[in-house]
C-alpha positions in Angstrom: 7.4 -14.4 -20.2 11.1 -15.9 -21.0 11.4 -19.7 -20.0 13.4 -19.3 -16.6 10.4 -16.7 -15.2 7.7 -19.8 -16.7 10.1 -21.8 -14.7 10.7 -20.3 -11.6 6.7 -19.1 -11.9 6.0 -22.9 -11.5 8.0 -23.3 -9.0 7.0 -21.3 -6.9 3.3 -22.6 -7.3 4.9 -25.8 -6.2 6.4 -23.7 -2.9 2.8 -22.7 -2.0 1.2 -25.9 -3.0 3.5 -27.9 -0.2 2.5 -25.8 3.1 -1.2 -26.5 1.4 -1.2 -29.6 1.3 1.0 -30.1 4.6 -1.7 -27.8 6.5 -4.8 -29.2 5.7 -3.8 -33.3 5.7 -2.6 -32.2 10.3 -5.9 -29.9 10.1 -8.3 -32.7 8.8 -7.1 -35.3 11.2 -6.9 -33.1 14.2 -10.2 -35.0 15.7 -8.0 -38.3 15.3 -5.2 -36.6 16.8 -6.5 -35.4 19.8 -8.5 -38.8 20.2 -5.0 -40.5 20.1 -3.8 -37.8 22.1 -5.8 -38.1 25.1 -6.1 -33.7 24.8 -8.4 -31.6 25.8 -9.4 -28.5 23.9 -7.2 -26.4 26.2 -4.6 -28.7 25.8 -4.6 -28.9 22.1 -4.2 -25.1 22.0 -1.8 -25.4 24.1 -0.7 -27.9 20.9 -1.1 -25.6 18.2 1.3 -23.1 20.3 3.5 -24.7 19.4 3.0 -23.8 15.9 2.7 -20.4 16.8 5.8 -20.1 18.8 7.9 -21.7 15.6 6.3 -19.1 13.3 7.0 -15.9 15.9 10.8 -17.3 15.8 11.4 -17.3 12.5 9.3 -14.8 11.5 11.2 -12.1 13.5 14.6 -13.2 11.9 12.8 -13.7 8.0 13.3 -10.5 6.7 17.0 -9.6 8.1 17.9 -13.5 6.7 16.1 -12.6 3.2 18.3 -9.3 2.9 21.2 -11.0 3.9 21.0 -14.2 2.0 18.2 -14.0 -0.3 14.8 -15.7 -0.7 16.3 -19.0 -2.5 18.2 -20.3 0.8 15.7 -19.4 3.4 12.8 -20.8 1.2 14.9 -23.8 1.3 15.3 -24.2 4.6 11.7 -23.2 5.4 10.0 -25.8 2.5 12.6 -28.1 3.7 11.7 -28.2 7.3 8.1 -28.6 6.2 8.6 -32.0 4.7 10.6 -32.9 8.2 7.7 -31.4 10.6 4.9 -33.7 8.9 7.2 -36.4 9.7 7.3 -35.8 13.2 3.5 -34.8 13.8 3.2 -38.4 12.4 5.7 -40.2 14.9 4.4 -38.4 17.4 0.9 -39.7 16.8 2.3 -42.8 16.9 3.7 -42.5 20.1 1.0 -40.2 21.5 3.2 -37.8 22.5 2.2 -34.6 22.9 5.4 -33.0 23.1 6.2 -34.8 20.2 3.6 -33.6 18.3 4.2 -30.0 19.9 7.8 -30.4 18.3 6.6 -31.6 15.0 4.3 -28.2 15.1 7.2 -25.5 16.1 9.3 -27.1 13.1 6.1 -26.7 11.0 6.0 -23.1 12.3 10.0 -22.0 11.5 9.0 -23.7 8.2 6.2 -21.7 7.3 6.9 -18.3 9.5 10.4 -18.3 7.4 9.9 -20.2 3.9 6.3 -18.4 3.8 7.9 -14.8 3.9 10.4 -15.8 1.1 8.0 -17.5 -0.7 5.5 -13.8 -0.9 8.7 -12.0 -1.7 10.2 -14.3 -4.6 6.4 -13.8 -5.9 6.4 -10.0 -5.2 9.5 -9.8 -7.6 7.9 -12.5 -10.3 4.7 -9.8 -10.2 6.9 -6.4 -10.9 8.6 -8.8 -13.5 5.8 -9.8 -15.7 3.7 -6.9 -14.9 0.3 -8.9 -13.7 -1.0 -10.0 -10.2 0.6 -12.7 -9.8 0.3 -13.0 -5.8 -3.4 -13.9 -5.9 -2.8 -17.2 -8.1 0.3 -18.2 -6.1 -1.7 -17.9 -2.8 -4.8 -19.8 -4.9 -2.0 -22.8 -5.0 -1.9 -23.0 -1.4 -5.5 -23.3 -1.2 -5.7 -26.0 -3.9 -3.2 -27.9 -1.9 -5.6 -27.7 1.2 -8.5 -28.9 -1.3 -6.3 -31.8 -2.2 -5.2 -32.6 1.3 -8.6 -32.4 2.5 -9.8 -34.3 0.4 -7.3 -37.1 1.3 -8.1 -36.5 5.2 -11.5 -37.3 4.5 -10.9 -40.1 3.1 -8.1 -41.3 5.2 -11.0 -40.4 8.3 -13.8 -42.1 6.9 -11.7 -45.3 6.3 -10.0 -44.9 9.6 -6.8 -45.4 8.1 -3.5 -44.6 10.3 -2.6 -41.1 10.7 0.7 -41.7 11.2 1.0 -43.9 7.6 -1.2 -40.9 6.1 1.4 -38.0 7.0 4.2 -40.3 6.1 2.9 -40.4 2.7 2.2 -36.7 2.6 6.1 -36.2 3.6 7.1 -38.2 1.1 5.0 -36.6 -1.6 6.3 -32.9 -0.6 9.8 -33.8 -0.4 9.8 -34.9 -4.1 7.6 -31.4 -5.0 10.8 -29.3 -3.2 13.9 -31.2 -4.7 12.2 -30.6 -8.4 11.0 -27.1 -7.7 14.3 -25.7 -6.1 16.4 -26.0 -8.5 14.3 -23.3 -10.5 14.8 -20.3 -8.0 17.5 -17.9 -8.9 19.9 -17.0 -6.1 20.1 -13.1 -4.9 16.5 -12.2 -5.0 15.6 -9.8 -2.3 19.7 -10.0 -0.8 19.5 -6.2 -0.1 21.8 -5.8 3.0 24.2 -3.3 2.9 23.5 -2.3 -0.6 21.8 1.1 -1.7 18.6 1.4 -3.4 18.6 2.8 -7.0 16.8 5.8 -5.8 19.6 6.2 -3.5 17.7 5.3 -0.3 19.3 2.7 1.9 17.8 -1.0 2.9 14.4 -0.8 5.3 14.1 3.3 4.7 12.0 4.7 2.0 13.0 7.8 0.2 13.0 10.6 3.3 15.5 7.9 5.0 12.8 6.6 7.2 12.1 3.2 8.0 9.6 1.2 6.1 8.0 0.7 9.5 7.3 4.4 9.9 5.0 3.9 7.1 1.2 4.8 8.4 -0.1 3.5 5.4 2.0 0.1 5.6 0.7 -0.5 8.6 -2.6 0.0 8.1 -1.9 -2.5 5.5 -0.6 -4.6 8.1 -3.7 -4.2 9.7 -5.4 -5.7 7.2 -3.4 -8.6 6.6 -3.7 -9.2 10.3 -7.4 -9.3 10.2 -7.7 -11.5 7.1 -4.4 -14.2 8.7 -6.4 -14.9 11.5 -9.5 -15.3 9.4 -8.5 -17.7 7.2 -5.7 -19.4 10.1 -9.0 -19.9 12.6 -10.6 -21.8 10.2 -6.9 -23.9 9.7 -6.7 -24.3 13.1 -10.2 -24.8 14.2 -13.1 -25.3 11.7 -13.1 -29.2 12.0 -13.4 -29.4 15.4 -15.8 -26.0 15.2 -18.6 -28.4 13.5 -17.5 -31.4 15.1 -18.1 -29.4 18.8 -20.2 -26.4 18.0 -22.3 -28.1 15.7 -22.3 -31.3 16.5 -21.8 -33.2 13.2 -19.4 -36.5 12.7 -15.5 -36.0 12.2 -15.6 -36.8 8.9 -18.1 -34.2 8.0 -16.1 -31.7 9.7 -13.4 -32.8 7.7 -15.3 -32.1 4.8 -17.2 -29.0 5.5 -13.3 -27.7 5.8 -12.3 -29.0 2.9 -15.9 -26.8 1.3 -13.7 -23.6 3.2 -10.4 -24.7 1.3 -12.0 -24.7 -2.2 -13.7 -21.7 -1.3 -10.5 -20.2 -1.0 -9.4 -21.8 -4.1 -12.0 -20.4 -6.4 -11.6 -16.7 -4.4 -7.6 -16.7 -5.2 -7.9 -18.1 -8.7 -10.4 -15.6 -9.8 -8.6 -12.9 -7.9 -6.5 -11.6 -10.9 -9.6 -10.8 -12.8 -11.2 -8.9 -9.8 -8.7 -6.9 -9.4 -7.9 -5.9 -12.8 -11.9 -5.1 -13.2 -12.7 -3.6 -9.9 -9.6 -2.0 -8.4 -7.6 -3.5 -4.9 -9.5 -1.8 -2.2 -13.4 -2.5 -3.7 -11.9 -6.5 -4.1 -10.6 -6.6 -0.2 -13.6 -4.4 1.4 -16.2 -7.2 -0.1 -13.7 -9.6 0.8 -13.8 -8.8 4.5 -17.6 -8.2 3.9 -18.2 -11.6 2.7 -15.2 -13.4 5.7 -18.0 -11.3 8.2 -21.4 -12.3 7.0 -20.1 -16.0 6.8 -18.4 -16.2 10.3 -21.7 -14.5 11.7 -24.3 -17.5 10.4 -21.6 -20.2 11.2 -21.3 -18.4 15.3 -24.8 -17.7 15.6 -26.8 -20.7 13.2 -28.3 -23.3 15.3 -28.3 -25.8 12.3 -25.5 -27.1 11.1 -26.4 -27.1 7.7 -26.4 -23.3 7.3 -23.7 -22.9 8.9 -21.7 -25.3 6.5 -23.1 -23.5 3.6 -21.8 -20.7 5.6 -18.4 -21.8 5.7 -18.4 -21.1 1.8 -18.8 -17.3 2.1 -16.2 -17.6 5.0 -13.8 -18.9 2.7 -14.3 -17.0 -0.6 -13.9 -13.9 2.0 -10.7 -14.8 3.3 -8.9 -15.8 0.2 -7.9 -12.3 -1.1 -7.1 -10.4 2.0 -3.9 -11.9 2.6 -2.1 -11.8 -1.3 -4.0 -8.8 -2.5 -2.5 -6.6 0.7 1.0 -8.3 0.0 1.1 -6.9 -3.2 -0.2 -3.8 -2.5 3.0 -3.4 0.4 5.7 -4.5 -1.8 4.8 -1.4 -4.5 3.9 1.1 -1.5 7.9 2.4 -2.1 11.3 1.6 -1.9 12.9 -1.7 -0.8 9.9 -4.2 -2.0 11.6 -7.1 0.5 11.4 -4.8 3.4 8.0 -4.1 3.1 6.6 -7.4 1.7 8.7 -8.7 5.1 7.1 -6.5 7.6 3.6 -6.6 6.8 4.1 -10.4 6.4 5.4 -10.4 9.9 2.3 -8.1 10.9 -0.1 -10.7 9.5 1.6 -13.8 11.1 1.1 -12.8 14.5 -2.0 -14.2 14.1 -0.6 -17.5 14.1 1.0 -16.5 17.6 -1.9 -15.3 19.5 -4.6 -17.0 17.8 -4.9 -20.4 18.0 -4.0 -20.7 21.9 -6.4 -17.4 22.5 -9.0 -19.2 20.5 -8.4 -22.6 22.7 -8.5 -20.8 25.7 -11.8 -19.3 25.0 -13.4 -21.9 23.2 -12.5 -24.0 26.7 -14.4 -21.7 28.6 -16.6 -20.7 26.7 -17.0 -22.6 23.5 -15.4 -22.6 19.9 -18.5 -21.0 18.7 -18.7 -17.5 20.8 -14.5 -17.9 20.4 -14.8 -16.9 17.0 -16.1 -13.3 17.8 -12.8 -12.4 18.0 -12.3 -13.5 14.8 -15.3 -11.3 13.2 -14.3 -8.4 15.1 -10.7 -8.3 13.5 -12.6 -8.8 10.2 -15.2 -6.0 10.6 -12.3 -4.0 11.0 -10.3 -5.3 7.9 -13.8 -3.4 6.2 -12.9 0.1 7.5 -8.9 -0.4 6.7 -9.9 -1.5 3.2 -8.4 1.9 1.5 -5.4 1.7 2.7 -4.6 -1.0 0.0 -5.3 2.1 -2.9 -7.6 1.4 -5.6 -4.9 1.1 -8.2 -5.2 -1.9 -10.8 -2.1 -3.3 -11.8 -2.7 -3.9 -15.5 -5.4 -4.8 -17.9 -7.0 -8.1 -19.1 -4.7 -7.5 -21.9 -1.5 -6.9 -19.8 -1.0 -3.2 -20.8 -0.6 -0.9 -17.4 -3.6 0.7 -16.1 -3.4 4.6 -14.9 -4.1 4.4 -10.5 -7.4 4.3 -9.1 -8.8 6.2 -6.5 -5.4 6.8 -5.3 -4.0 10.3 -4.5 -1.7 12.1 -6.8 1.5 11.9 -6.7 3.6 14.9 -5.4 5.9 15.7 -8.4 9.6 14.5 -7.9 8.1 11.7 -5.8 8.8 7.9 -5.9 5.6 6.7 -5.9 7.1 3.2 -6.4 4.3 2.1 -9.0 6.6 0.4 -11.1 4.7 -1.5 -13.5 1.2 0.0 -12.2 2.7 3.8 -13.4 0.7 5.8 -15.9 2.3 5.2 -19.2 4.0 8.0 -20.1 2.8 10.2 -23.2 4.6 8.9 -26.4 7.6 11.3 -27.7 6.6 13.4 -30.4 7.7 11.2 -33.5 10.2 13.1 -36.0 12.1 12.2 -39.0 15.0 10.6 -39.0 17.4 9.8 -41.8 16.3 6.2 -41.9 13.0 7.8 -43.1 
């Protein structure tokens, strides 16, 4: 790896490490923010909506802006308006305002519906460049960030110290992460609009000229980045208050029990480059799913609230591969990576626009804890779809290509659009040459 891929490679762990870290220090004082709120658990999904609706908008425009501009602008913007949101969740504590704190969300949400589909994309084209799974570790930055800023919530919430000086700090901190790591991106990455594909196909169609989103197999993909978003976003949104409500344990607990889901995640997403070079994409995301399942089952249907803490663990490990593994496996499906990392990115984030309200909604009615059977449902489904991601491995623990796994075979004069997972081809028959 040259110096400016080490570079950009670090700077991009510092891109997922900020939305980390931003998440988790809102999600582990959301107790403290509805208490200063005044907010019912209907109301603070009507909160989080917020966050939803800023994800939707810029989520819908991400990929057009990507092929038009690049990733480096629009991750920007998006990391930018990170720093700027936790800001205003803060003020807005202050205050308690709601709509304040609504606003501070639906900035949050542009920043992360936008920057967030940038961010996979930039990584997408660091994976094809060095040739490994890449994807897994970036995402396992995001979750390290949610360990850190967990761990700072809980402390900030057993000491009762100010919410509003405690994001203020965590503003600060991010916006010195985003003007070092910037300056590292290379401009043009993904900028595909208007320009032909070097197989000849045009921007968003793959080789027959259709549209990426024509694609059965991408969407299926979709699918299970769908099921595996809201996974791991209920437990963003909701697992504090989920313990603090369903299970009836102190916020600060909650806090921590979270902060157990975030370096679940962690450890899933840093040891996800090893599982999938030993075991193949689809076997990795099936137990993933498997795991996200048994875990949300003992945490819905436990009466203690110890067991459904350790729970919380399996929940987490479960969720943390979904979500990169089925990135990576959409941006070499075919042509035009951006396109299709971009579309099955926007698939996934709808979670973030129906479910934290939905899961307010019900858990207002009828509880957080039977709320969450949406959740597993979506997940048990994320077991069937698990195929879909192909069993190929991307290289060896050496870093020499692997042939494809329980994938079909190619039809010959096809793009399969392997790149660095292809099967080596067989070495040219050596002859003698003058030098010789």
């Amino acid at each position: 790896m040259d110096l400016a891929t080490r570079r950009r490679r670090t700077a991009l762990f510092l891109f997922f490490l900020i939305p980390g870290l931003s998440i988790s220090s809102w999600v582990t004082r959301t107790p403290d923010i509805r208490d200063q709120l005044g907010a019912s658990t209907a109301q603070m999904g009507l909160i989080l909506f917020g966050l939803s609706v800023g994800s939707m908008l810029s989520i819908l425009t991400s990929g057009p802006l990507v092929a038009r501009f690049g990733t480096r602008p629009v991750m920007g913007v998006g990391t930018a308006l990170f720093v700027v949101s936790i800001a205003v969740i803060g003020v807005g504590t202050l205050l308690a305002s709601a709509p304040t704190v609504t606003a501070g969300l639906v900035l949050f949400g542009i920043g992360m519906g936008g920057g967030e589909v940038a961010v996979n994309v930039d990584g997408a084209e660091v994976e094809k460049i060095t040739g490994r799974p890449v994807l897994p570790t970036l995402h396992g930055f995001f979750s390290l960030g949610t360990v850190v800023g967990a761990c700072a919530g809980i402390l900030c919430t057993a000491v009762e110290f100010p919410v509003e000086w405690h994001l203020g700090i965590v503003a600060l901190l991010t916006a010195g992460m985003f003007g070092y790591g910037i300056r590292a991106i290379p401009s043009g990455v993904g900028k595909t609009k208007g320009t032909p594909l070097a197989d000849g196909a045009t921007t968003g169609a793959d080789a027959a000229g259709a549209p990426v989103w024509k694609d059965r197999r991408l969407l299926l993909i979709g699918g299970i980045i769908l099921a595996m978003a809201l996974a791991e976003g209920a437990a963003n949104d909701w697992l504090p208050l989920l313990m603090v409500d369903g299970h009836g344990v102190d916020p600060a607990l909650g806090s921590t029990v979270y902060a157990g889901f975030a370096a679940a995640m962690t450890v899933g997403r840093f040891c996800g480059t090893f599982l999938i070079d030993r075991f193949g994409r689809a076997p990795v995301v099936r137990a993933s799913a498997i795991s996200a399942a048994l875990g949300l089952t003992v945490v819905i249907f436990a009466e203690s609230a110890v067991l459904a803490g350790a729970a919380v663990f399996l929940w987490g490990l479960g969720a943390s591969l979904g979500f990169p593994v089925a990135l990576s496996a959409a941006g070499d499906s075919g042509p035009d990576p951006a396109a299709r990392v971009s579309l099955v990115a926007m698939i996934g984030y709808v979670a973030f626009l129906v479910g934290p309200p939905s899961l307010g909604f019900l858990g207002d009615h009828y509880g957080l804890r039977p709320a969450m059977l949406v959740v597993l449902a979506f997940v048990a489904v994320a077991v069937f779809l698990a195929p879909a991601i192909g069993g190929r491995r991307t290289t060896t623990a050496g870093g020499s290509p692997q042939p494809p796994v329980d994938d079909p075979a190619p039809v010959p004069g096809s793009d399969t659009g392997l790149d660095s997972c292809q099967v080596p081809s067989p070495a040219p028959e050596r002859r003698p040459t003058a030098e010789h």
